[in-house]
DSSP file (Angstrom, degrees, kcal/mol; ACC not computed):
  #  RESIDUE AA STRUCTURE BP1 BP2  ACC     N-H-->O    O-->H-N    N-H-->O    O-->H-N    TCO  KAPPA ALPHA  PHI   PSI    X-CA   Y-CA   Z-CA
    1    1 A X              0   0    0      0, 0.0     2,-0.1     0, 0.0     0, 0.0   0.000 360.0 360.0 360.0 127.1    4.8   30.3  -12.5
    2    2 A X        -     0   0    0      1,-0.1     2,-0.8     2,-0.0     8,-0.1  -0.327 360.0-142.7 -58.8 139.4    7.5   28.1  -13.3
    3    3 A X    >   +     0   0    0      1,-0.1     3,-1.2     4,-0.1     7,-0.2  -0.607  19.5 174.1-105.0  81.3   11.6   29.0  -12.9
    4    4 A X  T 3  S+     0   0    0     -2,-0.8    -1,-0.1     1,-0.2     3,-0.1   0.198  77.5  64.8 -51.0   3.1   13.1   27.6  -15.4
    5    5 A X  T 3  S+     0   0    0     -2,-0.2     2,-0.4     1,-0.1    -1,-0.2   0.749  97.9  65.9 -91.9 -52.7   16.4   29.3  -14.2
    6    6 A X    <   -     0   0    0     -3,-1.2     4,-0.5     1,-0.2    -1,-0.1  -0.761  66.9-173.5 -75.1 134.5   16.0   26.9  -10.9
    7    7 A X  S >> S+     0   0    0     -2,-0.4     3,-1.7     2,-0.2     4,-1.6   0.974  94.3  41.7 -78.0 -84.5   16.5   22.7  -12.1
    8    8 A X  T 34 S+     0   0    0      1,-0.3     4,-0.1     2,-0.2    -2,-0.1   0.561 113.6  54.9 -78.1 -15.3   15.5   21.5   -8.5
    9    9 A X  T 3> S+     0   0    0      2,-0.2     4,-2.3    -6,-0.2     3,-0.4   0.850 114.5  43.5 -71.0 -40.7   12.6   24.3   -8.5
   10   10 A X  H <> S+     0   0    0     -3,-1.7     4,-0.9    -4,-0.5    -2,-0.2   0.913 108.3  52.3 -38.2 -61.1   11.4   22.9  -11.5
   11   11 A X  H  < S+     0   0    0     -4,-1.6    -1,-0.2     1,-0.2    -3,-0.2   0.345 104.3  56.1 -83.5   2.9   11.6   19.7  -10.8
   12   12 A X  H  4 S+     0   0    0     -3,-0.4    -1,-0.2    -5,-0.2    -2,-0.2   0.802 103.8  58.9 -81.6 -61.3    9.6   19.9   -7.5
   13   13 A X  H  < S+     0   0    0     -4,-2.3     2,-0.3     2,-0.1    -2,-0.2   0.770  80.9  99.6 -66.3 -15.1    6.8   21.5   -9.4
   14   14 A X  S  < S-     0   0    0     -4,-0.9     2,-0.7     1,-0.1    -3,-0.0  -0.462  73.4-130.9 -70.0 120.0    6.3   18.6  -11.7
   15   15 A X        -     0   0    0     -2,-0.3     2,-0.8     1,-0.0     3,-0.1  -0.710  22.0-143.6 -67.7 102.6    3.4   16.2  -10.7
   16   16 A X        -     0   0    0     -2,-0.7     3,-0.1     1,-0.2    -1,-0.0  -0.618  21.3-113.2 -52.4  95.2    4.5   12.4  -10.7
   17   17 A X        -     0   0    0     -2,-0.8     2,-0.8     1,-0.1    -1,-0.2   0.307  35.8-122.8   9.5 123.3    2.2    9.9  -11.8
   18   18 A X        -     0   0    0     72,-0.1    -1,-0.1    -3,-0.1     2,-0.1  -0.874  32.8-158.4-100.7 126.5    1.3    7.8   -8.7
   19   19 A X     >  -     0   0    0     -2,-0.8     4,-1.3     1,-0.1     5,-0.1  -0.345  37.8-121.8 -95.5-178.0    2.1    4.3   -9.3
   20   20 A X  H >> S+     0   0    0      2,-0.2     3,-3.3     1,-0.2     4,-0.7   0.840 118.7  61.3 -81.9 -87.6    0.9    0.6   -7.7
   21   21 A X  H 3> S+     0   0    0      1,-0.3     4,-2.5     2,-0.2    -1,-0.2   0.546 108.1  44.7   7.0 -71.8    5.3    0.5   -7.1
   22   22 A X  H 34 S+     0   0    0      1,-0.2    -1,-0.3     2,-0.2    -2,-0.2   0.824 116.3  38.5 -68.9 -28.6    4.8    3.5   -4.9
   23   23 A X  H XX S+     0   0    0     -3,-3.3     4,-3.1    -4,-1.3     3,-1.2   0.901 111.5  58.6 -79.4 -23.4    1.8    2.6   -2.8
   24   24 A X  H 3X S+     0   0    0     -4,-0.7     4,-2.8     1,-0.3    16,-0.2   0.921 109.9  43.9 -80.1 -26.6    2.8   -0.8   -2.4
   25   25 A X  H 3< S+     0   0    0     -4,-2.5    -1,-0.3    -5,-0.4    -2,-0.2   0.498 113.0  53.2 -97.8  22.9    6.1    0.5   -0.8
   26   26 A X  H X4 S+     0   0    0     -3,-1.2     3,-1.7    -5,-0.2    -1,-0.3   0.521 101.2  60.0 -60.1 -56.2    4.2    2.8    1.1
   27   27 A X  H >< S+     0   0    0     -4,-3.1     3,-1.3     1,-0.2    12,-0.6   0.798  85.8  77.3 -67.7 -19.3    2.2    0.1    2.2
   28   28 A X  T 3< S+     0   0    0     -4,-2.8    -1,-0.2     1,-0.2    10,-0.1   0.251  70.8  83.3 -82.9  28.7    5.2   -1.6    3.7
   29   29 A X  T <  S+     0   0    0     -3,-1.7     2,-0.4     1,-0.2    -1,-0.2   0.021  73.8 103.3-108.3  36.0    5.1    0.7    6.6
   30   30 A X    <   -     0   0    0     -3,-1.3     9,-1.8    54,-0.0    -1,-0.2  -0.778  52.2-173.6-140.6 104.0    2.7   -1.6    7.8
   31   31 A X  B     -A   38   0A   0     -2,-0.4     2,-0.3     7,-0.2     7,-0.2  -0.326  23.3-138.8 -62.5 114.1    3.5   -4.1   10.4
   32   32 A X     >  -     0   0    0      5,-0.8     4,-1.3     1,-0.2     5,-0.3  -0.821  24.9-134.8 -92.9 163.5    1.0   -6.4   11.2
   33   33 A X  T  4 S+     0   0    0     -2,-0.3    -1,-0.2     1,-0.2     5,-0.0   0.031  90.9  48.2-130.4  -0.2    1.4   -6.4   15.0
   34   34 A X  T  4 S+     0   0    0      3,-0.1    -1,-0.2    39,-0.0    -2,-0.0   0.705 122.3  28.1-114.5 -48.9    1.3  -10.0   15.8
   35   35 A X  T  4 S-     0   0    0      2,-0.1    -2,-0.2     1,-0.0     3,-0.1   0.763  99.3-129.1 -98.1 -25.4    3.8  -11.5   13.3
   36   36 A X     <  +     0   0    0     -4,-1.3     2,-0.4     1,-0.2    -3,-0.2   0.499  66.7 120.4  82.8  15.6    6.4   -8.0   12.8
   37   37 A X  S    S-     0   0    0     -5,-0.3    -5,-0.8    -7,-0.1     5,-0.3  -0.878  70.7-112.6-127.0 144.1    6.3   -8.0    9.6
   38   38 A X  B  >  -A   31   0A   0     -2,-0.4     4,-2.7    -7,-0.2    -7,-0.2  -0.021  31.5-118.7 -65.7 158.0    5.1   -5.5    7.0
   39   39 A X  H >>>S+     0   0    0     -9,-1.8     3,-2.6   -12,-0.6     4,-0.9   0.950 103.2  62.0 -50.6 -66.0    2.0   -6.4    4.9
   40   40 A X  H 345S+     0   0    0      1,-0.3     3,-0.3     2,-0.2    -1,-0.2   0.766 107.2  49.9 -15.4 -66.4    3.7   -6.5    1.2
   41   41 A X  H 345S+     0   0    0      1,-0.2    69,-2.7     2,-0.1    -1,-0.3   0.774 102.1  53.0 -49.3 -37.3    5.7   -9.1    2.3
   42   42 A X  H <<5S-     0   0    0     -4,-2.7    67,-0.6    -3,-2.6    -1,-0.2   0.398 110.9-111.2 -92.7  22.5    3.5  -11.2    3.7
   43   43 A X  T  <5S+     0   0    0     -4,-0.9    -3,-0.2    -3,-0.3    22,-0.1   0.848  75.5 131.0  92.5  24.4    1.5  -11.3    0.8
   44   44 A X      < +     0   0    0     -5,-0.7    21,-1.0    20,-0.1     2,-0.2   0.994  62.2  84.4 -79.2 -48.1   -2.0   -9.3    2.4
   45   45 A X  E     +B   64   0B   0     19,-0.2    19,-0.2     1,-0.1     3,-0.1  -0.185  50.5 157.2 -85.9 111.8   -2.0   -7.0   -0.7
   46   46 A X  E     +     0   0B   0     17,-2.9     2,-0.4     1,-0.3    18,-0.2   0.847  58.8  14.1 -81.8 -42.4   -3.6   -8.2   -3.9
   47   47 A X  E     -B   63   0B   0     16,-1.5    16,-0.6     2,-0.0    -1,-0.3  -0.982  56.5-164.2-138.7 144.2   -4.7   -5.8   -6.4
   48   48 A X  E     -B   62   0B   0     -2,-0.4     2,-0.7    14,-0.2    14,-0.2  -0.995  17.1-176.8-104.3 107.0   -3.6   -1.9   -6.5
   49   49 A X        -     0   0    0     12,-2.2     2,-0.6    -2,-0.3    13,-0.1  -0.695   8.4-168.1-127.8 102.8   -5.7    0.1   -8.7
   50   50 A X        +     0   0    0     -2,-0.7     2,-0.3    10,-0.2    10,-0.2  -0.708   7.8 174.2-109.5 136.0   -5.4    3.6   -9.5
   51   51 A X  B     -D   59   0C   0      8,-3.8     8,-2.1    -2,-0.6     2,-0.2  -0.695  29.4-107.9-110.7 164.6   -7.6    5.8  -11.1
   52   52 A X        -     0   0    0     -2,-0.3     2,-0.3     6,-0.2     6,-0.2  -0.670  32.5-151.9 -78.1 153.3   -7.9    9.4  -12.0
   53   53 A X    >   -     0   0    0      4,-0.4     3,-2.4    -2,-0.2     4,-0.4  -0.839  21.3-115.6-120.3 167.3  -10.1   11.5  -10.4
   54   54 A X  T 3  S+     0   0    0     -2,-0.3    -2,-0.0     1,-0.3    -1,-0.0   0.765 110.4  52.6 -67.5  -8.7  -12.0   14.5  -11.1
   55   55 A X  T 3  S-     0   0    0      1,-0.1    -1,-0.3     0, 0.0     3,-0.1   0.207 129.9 -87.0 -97.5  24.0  -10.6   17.2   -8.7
   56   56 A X  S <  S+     0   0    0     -3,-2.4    -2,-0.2     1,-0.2    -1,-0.1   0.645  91.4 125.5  87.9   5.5   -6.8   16.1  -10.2
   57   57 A X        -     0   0    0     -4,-0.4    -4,-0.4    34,-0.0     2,-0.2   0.071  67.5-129.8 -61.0 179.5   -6.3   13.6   -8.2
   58   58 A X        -     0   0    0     32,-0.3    34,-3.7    -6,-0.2     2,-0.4  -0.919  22.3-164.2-132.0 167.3   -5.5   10.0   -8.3
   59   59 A X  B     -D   51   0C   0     -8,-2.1    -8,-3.8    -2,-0.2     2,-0.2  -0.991  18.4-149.6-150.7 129.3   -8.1    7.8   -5.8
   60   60 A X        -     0   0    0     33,-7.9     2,-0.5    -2,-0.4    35,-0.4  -0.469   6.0-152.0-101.8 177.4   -6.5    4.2   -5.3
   61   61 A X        -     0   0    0     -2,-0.2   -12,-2.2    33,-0.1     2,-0.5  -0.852  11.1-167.5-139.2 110.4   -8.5    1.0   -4.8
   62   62 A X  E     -B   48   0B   0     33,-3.7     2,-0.3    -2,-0.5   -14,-0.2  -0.865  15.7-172.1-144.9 139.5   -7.1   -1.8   -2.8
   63   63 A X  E     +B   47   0B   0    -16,-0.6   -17,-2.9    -2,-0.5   -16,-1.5  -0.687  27.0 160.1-115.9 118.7   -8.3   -5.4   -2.5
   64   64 A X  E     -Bc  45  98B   0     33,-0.7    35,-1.0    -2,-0.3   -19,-0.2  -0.996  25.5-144.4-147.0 152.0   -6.1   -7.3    0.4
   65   65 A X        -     0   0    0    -21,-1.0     2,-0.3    -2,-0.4    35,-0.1  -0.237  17.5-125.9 -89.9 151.0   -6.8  -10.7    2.7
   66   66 A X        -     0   0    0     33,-0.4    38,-0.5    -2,-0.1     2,-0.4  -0.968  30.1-106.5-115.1 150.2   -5.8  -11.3    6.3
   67   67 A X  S    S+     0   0    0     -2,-0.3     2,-0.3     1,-0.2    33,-0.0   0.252 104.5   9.5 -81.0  42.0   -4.0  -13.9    7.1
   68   68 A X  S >  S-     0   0    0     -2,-0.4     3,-1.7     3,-0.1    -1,-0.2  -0.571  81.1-112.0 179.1 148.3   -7.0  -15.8    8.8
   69   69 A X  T 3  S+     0   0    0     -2,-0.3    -2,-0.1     1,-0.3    -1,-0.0   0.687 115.0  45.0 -49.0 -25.6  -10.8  -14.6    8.5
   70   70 A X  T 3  S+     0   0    0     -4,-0.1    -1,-0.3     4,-0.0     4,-0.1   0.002  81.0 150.7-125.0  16.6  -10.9  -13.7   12.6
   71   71 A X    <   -     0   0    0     -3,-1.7     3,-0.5     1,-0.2     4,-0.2  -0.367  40.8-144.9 -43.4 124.5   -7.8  -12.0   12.6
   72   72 A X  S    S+     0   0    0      1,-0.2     4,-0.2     2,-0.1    -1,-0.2   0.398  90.4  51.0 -91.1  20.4   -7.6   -9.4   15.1
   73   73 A X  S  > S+     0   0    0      2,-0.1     4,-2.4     1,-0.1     5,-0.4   0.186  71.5 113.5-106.7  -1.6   -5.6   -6.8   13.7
   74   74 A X  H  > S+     0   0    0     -3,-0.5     4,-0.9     2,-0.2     5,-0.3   0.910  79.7  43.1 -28.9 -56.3   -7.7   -6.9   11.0
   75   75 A X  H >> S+     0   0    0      2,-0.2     3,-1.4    -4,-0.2     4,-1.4   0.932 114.4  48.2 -20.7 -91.4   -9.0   -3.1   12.0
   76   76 A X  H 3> S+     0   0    0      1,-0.3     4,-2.9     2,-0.2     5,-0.3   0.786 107.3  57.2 -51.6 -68.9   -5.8   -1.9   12.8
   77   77 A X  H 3< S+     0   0    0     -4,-2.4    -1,-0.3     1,-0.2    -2,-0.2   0.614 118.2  42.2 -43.1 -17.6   -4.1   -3.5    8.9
   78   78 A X  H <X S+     0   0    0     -3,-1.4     4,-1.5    -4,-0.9     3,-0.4   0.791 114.0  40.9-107.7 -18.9   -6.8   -1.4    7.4
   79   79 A X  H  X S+     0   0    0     -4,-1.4     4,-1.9    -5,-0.3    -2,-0.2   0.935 118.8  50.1 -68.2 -32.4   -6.9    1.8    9.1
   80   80 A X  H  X S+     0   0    0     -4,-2.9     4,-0.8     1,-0.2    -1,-0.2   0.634 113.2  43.9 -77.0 -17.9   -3.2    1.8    9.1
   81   81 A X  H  4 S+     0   0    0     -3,-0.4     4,-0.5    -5,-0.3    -1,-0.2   0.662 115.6  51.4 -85.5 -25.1   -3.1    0.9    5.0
   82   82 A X  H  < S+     0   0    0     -4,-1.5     3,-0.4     1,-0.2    -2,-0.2   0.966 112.8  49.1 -75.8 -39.8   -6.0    3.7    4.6
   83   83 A X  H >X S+     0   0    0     -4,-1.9     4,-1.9     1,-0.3     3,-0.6   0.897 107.7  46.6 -70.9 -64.9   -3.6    6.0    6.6
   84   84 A X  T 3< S+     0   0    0     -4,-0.8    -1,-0.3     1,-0.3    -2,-0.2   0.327 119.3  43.7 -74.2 -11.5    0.0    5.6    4.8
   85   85 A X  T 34 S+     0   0    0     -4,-0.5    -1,-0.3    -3,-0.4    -2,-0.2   0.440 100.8  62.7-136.6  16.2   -1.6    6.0    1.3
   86   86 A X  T <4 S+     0   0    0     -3,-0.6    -2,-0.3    -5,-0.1     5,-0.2   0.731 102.5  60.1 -84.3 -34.0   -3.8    8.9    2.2
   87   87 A X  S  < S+     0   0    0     -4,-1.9     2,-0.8    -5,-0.1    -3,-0.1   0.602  73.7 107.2 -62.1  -2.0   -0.4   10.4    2.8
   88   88 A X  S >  S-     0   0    0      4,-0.1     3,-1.7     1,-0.0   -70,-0.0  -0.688  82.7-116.1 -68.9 118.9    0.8   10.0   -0.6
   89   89 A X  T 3  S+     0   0    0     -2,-0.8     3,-0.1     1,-0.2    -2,-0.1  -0.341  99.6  27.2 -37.9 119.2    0.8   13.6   -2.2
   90   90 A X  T 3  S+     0   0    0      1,-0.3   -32,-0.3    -4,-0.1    -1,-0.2   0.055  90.4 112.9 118.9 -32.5   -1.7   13.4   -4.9
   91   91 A X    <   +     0   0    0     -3,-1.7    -1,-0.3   -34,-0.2   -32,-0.2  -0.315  36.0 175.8 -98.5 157.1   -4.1   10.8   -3.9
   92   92 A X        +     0   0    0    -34,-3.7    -1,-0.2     1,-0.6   -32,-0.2   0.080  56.8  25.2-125.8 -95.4   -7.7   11.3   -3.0
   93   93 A X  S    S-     0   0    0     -2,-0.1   -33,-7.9   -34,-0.1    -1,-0.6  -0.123  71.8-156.4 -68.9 164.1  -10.6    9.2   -2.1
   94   94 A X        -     0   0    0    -35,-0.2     2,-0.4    -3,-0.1   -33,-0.1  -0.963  11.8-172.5-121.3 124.8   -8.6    5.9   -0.7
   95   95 A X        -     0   0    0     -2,-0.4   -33,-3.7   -35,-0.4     2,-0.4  -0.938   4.8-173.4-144.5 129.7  -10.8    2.4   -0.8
   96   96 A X        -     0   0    0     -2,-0.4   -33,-0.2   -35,-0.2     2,-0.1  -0.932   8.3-157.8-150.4 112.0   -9.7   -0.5    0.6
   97   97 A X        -     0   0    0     -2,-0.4   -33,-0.7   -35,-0.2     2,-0.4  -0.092  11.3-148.6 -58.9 137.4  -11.6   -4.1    0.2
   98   98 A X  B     +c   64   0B   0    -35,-0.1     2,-0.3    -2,-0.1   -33,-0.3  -0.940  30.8 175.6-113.8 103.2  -10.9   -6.8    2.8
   99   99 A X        -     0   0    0    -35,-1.0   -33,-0.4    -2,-0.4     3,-0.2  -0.838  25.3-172.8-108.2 153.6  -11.3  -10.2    0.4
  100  100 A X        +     0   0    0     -2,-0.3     3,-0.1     1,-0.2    -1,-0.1   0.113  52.4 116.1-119.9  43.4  -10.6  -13.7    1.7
  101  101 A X  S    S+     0   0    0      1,-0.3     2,-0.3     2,-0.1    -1,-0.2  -0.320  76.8  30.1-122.5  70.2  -11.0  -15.2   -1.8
  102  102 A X  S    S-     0   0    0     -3,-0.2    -1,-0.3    -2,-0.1   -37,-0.1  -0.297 110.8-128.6 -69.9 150.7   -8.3  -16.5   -2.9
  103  103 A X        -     0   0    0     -2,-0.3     2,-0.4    -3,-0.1    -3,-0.1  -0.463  24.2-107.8 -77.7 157.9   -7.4  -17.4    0.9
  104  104 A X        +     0   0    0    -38,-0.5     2,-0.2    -3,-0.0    -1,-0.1  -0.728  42.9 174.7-104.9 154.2   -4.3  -16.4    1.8
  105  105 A X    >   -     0   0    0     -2,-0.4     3,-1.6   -62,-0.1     4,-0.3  -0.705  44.5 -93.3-115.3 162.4   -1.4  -19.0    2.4
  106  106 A X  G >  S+     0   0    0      1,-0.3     3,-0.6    -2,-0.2     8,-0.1   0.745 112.4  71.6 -50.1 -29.4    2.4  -18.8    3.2
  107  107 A X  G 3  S+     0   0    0      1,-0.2    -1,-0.3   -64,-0.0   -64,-0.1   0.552  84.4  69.3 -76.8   7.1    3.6  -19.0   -0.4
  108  108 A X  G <  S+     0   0    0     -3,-1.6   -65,-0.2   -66,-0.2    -1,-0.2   0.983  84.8  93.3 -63.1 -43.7    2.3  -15.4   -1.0
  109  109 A X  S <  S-     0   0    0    -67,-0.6   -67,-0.2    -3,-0.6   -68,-0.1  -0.030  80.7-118.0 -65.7 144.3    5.1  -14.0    1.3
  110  110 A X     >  -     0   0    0    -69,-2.7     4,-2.5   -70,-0.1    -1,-0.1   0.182  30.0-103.0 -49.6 175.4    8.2  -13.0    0.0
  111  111 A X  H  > S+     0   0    0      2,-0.2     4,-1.9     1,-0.2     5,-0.2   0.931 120.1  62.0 -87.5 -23.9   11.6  -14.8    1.0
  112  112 A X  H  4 S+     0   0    0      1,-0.2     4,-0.5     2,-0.2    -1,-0.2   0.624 105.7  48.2 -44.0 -26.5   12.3  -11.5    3.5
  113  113 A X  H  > S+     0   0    0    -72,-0.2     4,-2.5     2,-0.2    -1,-0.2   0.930 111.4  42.8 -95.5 -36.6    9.4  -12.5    5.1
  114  114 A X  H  X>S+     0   0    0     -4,-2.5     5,-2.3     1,-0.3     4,-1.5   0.915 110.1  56.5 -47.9 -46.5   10.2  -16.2    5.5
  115  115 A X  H  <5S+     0   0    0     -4,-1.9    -1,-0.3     2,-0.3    -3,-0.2   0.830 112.1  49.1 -66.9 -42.9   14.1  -15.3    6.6
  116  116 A X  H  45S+     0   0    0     -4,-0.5    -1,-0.2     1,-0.3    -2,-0.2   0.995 117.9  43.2 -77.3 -55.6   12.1  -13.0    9.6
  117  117 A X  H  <5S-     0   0    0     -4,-2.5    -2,-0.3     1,-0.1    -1,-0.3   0.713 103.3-124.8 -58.6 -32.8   10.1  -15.9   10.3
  118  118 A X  T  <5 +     0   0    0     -4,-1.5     2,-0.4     1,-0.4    -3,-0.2   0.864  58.9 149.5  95.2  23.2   12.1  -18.4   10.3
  119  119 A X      <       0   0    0     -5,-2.3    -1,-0.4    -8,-0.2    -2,-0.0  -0.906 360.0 360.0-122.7 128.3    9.9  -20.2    7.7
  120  120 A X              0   0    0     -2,-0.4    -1,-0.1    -3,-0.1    -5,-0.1   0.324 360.0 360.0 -96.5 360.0   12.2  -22.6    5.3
């Protein structure tokens, strides 16, 4: 039952939409372990797609690159994305795509990632 006497009780109980905004910055608590810098930035993530699902859920879909086909942290950049948005409150099944088409290059990263690198 709802309290409509408590605001911040209220406002707890209300379910928020999950949006691509909120996994993606979810997904930037993931480092790729050779370079130190989170995925978002450097451009792995391509498409976020969320759908509803039938148990009330929402079940995301994401299609992301490595920065080279033999990467070895490949593994680790997806268990660790699968991980950080299975924690989102809401979410169910989790699916996550490895594509290397378009291949990924330095201009996907943001300028936060260049400034870490050292990339001008």
């Amino acid at each position: 039952m709802l309290n409509f006497y408590d605001p911040f009780l209220f406002v707890s109980q209300i379910k928020m939409p999950i949006t691509e905004d909120h996994v993606r910055e979810q997904l930037k608590l993931v480092i790729d372990p050779e370079l130190f810098v989170n995925i978002v930035d450097l451009g792995l993530i391509y498409v976020v797609d969320i759908q509803p699902s039938d148990e009330g859920k929402e079940n995301v879909n994401v299609e992301m690159t490595l920065t080279s086909p033999m990467c070895p942290a490949g593994p680790q950049l997806v268990a660790n994305s699968r991980q950080v948005i299975e924690a989102i409150d809401g979410v169910g099944a989790v699916d996550i795509k490895v594509v290397m088409d378009p291949p990924w290059t330095q201009d996907r990263m943001t300028e936060d990632a260049r400034d870490q690198l050292g990339i001008f």
